[in-house]
DRENMISE-9156 format. One line per 8 residues: number of its first residue (from 1); for each residue x, y, z of N, C-alpha, C, O, CB. Coordinates in Angstrom, 3 decimals. Glycine has a CB too. Layout:
NUM	X:Y:Z:X:Y:Z:X:Y:Z:X:Y:Z:X:Y:Z | ...
This chain:
1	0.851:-1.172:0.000:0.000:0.000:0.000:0.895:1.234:0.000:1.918:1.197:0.684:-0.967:-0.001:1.223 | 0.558:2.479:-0.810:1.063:3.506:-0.725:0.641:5.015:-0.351:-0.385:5.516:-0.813:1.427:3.403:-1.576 | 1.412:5.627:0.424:0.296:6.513:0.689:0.695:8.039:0.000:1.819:8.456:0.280:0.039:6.577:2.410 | 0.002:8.725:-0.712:-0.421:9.207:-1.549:0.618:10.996:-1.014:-0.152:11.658:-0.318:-2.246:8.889:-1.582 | 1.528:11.488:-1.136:1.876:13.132:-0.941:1.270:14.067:-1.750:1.115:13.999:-2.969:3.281:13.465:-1.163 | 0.864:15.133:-0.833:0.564:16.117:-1.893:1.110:17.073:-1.277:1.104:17.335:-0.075:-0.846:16.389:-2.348 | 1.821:17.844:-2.559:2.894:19.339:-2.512:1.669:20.166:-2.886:0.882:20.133:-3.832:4.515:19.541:-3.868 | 1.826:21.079:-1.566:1.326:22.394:-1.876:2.232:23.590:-1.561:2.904:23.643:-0.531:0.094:22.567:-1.181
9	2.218:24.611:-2.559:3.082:25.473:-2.238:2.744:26.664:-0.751:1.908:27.564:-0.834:3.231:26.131:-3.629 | 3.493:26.430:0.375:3.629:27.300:1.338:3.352:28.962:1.204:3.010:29.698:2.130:4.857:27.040:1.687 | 3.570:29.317:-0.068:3.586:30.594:-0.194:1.888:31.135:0.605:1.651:32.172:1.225:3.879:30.909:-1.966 | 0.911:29.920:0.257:-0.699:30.185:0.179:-0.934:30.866:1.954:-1.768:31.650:2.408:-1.792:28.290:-0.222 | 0.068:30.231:2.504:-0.170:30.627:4.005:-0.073:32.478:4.652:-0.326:32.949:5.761:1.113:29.676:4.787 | 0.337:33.026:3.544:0.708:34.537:3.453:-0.103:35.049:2.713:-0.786:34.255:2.066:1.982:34.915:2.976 | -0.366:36.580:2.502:-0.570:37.139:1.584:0.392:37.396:0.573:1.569:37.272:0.911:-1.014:37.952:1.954 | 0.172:37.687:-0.454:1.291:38.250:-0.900:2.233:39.991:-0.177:3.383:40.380:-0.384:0.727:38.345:-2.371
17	1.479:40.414:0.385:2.331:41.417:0.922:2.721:40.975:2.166:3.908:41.169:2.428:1.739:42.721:1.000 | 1.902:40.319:3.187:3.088:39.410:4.134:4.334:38.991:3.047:5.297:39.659:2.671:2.281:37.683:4.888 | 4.011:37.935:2.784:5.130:37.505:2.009:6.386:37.725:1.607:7.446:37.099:1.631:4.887:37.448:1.329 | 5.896:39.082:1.117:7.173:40.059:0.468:7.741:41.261:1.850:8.573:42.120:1.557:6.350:41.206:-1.220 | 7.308:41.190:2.968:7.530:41.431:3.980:8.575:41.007:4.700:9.664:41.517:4.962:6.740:41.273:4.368 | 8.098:40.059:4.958:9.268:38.548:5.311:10.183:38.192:4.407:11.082:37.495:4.878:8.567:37.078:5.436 | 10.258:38.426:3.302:11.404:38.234:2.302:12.229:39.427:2.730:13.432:39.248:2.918:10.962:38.247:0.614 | 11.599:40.857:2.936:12.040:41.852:3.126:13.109:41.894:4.122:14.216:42.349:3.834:11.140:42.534:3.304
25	12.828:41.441:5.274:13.274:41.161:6.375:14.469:40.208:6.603:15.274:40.371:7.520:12.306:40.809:6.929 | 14.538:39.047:5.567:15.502:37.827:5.312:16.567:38.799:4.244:17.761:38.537:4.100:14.571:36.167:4.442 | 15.869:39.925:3.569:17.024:40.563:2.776:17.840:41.304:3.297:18.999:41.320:2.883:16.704:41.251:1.847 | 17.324:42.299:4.592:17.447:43.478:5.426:18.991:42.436:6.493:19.919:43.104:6.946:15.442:44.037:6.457 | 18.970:41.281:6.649:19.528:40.429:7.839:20.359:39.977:6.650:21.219:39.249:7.145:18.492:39.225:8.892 | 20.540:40.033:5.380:21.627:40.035:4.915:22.243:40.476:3.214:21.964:40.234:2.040:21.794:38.888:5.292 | 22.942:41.033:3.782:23.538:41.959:2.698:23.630:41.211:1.576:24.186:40.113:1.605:24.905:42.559:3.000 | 23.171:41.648:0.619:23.965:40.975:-1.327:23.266:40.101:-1.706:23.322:39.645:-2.848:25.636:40.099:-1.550
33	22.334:39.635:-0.645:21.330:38.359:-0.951:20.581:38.466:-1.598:19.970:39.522:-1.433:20.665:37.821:-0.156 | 20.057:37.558:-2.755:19.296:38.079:-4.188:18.041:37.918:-3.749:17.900:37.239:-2.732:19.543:37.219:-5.692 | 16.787:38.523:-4.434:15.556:38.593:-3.620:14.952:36.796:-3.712:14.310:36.136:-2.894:14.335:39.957:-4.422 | 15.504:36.442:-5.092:15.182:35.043:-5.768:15.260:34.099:-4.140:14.539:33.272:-3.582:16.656:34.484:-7.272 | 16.305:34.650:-3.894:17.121:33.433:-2.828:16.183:33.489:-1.419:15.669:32.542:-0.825:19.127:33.964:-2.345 | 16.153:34.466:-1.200:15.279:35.119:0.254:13.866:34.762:-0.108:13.327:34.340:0.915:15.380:37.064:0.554 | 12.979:34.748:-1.195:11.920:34.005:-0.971:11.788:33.017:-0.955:10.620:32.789:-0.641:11.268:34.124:-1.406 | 12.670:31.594:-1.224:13.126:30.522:-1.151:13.016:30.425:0.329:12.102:29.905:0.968:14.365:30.363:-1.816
41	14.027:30.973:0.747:14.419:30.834:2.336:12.900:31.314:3.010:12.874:30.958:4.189:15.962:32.058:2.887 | 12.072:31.772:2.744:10.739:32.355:3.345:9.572:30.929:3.118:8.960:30.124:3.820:10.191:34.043:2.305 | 9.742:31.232:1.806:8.620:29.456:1.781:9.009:28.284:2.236:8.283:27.291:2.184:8.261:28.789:0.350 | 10.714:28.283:2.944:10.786:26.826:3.385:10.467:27.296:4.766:9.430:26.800:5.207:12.293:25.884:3.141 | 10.950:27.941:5.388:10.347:28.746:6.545:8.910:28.040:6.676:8.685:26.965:7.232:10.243:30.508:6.209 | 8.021:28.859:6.058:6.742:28.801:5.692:6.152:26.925:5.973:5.353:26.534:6.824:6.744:29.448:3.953 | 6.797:26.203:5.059:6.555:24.528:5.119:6.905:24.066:6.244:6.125:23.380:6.905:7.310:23.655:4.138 | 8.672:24.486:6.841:8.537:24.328:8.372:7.833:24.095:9.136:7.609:23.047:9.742:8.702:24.932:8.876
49	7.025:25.925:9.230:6.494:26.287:10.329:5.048:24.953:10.004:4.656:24.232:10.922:6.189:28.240:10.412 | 4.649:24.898:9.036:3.075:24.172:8.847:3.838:22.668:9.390:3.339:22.061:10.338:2.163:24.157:6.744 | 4.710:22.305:8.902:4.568:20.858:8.980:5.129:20.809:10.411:4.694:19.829:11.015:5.388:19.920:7.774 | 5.983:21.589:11.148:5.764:21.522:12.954:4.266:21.337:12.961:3.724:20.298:13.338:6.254:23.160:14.010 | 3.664:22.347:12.545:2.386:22.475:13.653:1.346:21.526:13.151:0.206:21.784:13.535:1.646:24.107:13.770 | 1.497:20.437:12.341:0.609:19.378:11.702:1.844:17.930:11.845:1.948:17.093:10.949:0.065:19.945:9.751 | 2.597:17.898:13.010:2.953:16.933:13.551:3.180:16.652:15.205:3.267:17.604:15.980:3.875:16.808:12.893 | 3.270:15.185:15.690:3.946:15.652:17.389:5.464:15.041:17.237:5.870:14.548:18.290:2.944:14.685:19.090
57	6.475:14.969:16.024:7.797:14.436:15.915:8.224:15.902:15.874:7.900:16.903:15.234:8.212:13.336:14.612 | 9.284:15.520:17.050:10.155:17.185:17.307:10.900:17.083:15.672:11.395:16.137:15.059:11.820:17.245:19.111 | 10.700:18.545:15.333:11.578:18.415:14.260:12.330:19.885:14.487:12.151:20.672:15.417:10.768:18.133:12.719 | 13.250:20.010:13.318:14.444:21.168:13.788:14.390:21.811:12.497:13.696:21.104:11.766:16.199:20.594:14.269 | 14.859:22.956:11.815:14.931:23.188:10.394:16.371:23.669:10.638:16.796:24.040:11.732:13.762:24.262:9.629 | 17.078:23.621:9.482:18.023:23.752:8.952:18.859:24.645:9.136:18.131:25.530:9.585:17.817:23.703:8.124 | 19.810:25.038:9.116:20.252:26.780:9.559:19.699:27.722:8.171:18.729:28.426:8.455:22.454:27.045:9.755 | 20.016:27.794:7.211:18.970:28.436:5.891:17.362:28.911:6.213:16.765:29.930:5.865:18.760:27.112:4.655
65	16.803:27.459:7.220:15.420:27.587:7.092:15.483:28.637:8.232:15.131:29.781:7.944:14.437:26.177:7.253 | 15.835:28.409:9.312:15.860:28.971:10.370:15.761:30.266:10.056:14.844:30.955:10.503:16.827:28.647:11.089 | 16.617:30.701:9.320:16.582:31.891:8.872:15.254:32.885:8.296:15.115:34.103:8.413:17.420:31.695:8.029 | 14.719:32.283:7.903:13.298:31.834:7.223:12.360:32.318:8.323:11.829:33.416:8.491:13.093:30.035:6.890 | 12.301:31.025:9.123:11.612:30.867:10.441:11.553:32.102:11.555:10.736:32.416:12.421:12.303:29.708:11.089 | 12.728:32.604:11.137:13.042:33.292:12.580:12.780:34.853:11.550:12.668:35.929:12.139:15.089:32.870:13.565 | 12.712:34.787:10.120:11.923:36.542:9.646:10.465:36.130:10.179:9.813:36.945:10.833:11.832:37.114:7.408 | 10.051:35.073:9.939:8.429:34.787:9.902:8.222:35.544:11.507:7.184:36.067:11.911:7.870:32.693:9.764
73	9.269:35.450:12.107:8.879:35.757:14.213:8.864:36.717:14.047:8.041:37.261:14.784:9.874:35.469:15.715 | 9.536:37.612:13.192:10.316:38.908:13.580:9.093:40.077:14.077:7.965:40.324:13.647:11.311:39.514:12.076 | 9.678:40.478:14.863:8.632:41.589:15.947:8.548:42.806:14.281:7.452:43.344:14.122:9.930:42.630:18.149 | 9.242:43.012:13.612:8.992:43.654:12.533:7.848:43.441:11.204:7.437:44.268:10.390:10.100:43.610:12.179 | 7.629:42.412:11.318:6.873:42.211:10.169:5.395:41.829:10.823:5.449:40.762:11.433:7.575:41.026:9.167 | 4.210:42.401:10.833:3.142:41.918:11.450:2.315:40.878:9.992:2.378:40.899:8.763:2.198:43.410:12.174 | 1.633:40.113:10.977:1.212:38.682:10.593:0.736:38.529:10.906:0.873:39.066:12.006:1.525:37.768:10.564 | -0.603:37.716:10.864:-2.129:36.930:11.539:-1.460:36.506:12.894:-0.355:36.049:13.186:-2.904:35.245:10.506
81	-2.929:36.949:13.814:-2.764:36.149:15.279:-2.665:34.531:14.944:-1.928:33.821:15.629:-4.261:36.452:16.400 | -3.465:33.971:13.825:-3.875:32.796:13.891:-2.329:32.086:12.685:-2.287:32.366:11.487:-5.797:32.740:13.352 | -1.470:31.375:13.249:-0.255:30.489:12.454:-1.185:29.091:11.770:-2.322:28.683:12.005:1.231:29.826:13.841 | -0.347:28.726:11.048:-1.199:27.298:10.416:-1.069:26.348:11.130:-0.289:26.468:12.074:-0.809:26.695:9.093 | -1.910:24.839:10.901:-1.872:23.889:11.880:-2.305:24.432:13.399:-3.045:25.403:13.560:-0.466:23.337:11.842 | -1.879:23.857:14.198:-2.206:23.957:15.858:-0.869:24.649:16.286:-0.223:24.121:17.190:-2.469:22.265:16.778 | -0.599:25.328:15.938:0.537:26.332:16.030:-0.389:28.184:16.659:-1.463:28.552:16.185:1.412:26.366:13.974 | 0.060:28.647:17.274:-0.799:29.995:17.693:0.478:30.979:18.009:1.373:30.837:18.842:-1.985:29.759:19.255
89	0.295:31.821:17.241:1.034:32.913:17.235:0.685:33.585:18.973:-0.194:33.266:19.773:0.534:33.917:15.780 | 1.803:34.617:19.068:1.071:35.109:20.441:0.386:36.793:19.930:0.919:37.574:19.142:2.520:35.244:22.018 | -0.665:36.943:20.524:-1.538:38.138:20.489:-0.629:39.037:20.449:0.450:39.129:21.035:-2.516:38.370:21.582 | -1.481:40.108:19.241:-0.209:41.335:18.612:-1.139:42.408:19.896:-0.802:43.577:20.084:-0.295:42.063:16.100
């Protein structure tokens, strides 16, 4: 028996101006970095954060993702109270 994956792209969890927010922010934290590259680093972020909060296996992301992960926190960029999965942002 096999069980069936489906890829959806992470980006859907943002708006597009979140989005480009948080890219903003992954660009701002480092110099010369192409925008191509920083939204990369934002949507794996993005899959991270969902697939933590739609599992109970501790998982870790990457130092790249992290990077990702940790614009998605940033006290700079505002974002829905509500995160995906059973994940809860804390009240802005």
């Amino acid at each position: 028996m096999s069980t069936a994956t489906v890829a959806r792209d992470p980006r859907h969890l943002l708006s597009s101006e979140e989005f480009a927010a948080v890219a903003a922010t992954v660009l701002d934290n480092n110099p010369g970095m192409r925008p191509g590259v920083a939204s990369r680093i934002v949507a794996q972020g993005l899959a991270y954060v969902a697939t933590a909060g739609d599992t109970e296996m501790p998982l870790a992301p990457s130092r790249v993702v992290d990077e990702g992960w940790h614009a998605l926190i940033s006290p700079h960029v505002p974002l829905p109270v509500q995160a995906p999965g059973n994940i809860r942002a804390p009240c802005a």
